[in-house]
N, C-alpha and C positions, 0 to 999 in steps of 0.2 A: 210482694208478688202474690197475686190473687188466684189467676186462673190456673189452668195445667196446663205446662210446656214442654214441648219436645224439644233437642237439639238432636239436629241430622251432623252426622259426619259426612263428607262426601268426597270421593276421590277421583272422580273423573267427569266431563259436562254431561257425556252422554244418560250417566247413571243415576237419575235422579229417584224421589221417594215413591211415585207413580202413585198406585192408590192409598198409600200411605196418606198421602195429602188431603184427600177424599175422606177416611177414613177421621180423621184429624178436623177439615173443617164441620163435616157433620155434626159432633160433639160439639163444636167450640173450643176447641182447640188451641192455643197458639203454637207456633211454629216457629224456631230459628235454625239456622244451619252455619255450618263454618264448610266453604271449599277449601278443601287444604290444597288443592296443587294448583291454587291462585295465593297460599301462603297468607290466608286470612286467618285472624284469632282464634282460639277457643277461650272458651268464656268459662267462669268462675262456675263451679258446679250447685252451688245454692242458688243461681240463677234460674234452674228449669229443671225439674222433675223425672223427668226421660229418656234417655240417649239410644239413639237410633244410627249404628251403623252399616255404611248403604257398600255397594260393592264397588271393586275397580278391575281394570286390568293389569296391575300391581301384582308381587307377592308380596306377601309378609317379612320376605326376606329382602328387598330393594331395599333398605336403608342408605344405601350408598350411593344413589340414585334419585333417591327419596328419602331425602334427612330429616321431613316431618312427618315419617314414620314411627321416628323413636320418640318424640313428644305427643302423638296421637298414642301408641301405646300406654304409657305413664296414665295420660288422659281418660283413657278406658279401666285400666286399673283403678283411677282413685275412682272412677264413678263405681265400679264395682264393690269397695271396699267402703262406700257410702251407703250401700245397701238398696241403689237405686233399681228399678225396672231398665235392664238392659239387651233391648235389640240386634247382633249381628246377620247380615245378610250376604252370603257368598263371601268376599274377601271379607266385609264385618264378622262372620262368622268367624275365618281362618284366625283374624287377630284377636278376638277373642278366645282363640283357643289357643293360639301364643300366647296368650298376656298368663291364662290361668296355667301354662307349663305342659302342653301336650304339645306333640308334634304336627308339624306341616310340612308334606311332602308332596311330591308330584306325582299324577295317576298314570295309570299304565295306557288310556286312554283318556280326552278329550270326553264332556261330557256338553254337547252343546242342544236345545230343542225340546221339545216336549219328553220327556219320561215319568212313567209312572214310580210313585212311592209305596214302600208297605210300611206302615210303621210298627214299631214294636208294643207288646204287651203293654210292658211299662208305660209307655207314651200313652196308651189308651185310657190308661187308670190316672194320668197326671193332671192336675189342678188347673193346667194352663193349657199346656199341647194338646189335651185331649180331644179340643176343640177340632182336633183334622180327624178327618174321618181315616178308616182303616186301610183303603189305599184310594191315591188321586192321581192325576194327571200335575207335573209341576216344569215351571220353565229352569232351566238349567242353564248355565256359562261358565265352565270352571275345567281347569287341566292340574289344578291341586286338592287335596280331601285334609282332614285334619284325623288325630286320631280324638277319641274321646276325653276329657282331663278327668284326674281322680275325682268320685264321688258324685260324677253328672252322671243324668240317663239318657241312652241315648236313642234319638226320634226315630229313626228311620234309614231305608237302604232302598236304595233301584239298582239294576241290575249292574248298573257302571262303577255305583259308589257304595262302598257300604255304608258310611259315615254320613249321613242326609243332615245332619243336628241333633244338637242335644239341648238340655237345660237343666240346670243347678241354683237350687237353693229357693225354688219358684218365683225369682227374679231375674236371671238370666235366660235367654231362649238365643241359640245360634242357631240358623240355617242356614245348609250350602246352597237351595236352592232361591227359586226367585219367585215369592207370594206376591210380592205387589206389580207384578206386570199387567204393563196395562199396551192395548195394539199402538199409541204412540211411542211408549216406552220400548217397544220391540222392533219397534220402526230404528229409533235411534243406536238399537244395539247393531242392529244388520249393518245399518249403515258403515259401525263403525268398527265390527266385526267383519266384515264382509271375505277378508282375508281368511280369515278359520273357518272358513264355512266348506272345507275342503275332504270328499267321500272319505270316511272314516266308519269306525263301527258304531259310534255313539255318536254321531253329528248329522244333524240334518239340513236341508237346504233353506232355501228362505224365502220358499212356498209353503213348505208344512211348517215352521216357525208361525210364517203372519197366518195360517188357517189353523192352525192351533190358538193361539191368543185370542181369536176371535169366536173361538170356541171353548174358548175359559169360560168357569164360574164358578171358579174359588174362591172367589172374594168373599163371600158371605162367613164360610171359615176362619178365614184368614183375620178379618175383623172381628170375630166372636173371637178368637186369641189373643188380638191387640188389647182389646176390653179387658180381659182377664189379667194379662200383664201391668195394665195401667193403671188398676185397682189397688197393686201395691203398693207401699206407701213406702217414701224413700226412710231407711231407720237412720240414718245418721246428715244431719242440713247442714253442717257445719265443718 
C-alpha cells in the first residue's frame, strides 16, 4: 500500500464525508468507507492510514439496537492504540469519547443550526486545532455533549455546549460539530431531520440552516486541520 488512505465509518445514508471527500481527492487521496447500518466489514487497520468517524442519529449508548456498535468501538480503540491520525465528528466525536472513558450524556437542550464557537487558549497554541480561528460560525446536530477524557485539551464551547471537542496526543481530534458541511449535505440532513426542527432555544428552521451553509467558509480551516492531522504518521502498522 502505496498511497494515503482514509477509512470513513459511517452510520447513517444521510451522513456522509461532504467535504471531506473534496478535501481528500484534491491530495490524491484514496478513500474507503465501511456503512455499518448496511452491516458491511471493517477492514484490517494496516490497510489505511486514517480513520475518519462521520456522525449519526445513534447514541453511543443503542447497542442493543445497534449491535455493531460494540464492534465499531473495539475498532476505534485499536486504531487509537495504533497510533494512527484519528478523526470523530458529532456521534464520531461522542464514541470516541466513550472508547477513551469520558462520559456521554444528554444536553439540557437540542443543539441544531448555525452557532458560533470560542475556542480555548489551549486550542489556539495546539499543533493541529489551531488551525480554527478564535471564534466561527459552525453547523450543529446533537441532543448529547461528551465530557472531556483524562489528559485531552479541550477545543471549544458555544453557548449550548460547552464541550465543542477536544484532542489528545496530536493524533486524535473529536468534534461535536459539523466541519465538512456542505449545502447538499445540509439538504439531506433537513430532509431527514425535518422532525427536530421544532422552536426550541437552540434550534433553528430550515431557512437559516440552508442560508447559513450557503454562507459558510470554513472550509479552508477546516482543511488546513485535516493536513495537519494527516501528516502524522501511524507509530504502530502492525
Amino acid at each position: 500500500m502505496n498511497s494515503f488512505r482514509i477509512h470513513f465509518l459511517e452510520h447513517a445514508p444521510h451522513e456522509r464525508p461532504g467535504s471531506i471527500s473534496e478535501w481528500a481527492q484534491d491530495r490524491g487521496y484514496e478513500v474507503s468507507g465501511s456503512r455499518l447500518f448496511l452491516d458491511e466489514p471493517l477492514p484490517k487497520h494496516q490497510y489505511f492510514h486514517m480513520l475518519v468517524v462521520l456522525g449519526g442519529p445513534m447514541s453511543v449508548h443503542d447497542v442493543a439496537k445497534h449491535p455493531w456498535l460494540r464492534e465499531e468501538k473495539h475498532f476505534i480503540e485499536r486504531a487509537i492504540e495504533h497510533g494512527m491520525p484519528v478523526l470523530g465528528i458529532c456521534l464520531g466525536a461522542q464514541l470516541i469519547a466513550n472508547v477513551l472513558g469520558a462520559q456521554v450524556t444528554p444536553m439540557n437542550h437540542k443543539e441544531i443550526g448555525w452557532h458560533e464557537i470560542i475556542t480555548t487558549a489551549d486550542a489556539r497554541k495546539h499543533s493541529i486545532v489551531s488551525a480554527f480561528p478564535e471564534r466561527f460560525p459552525a453547523f450543529h446536530w446533537h441532543g448529547e455533549t461528551f465530557s472531556i477524557p483524562d489528559g485531552a485539551i479541550n477545543i471549544g464551547h458555544s453557548q449550548a455546549c460547552l464541550n465543542q471537542g477536544f484532542t489528545l496526543s496530536d493524533r486524535i481530534v473529536a468534534l461535536q460539530f459539523h466541519p465538512e458541511m456542505t449545502p447538499r449535505l445540509a439538504e439531506s440532513f433537513v430532509k431527514e431531520g425535518a422532525h427536530e426542527l421544532r422552536p426550541a432555544p437552540f434550534v433553528q428552521d430550515e431557512l437559516a440552516i440552508m442560508d447559513g451553509v450557503h454562507r459558510y467558509n470554513g472550509h479552508n480551516y477546516f482543511f488546513n486541520m485535516l493536513d495537519r492531522l494527516a501528516e502524522r504518521p501511524v507509530l504502530h502498522k502492525s
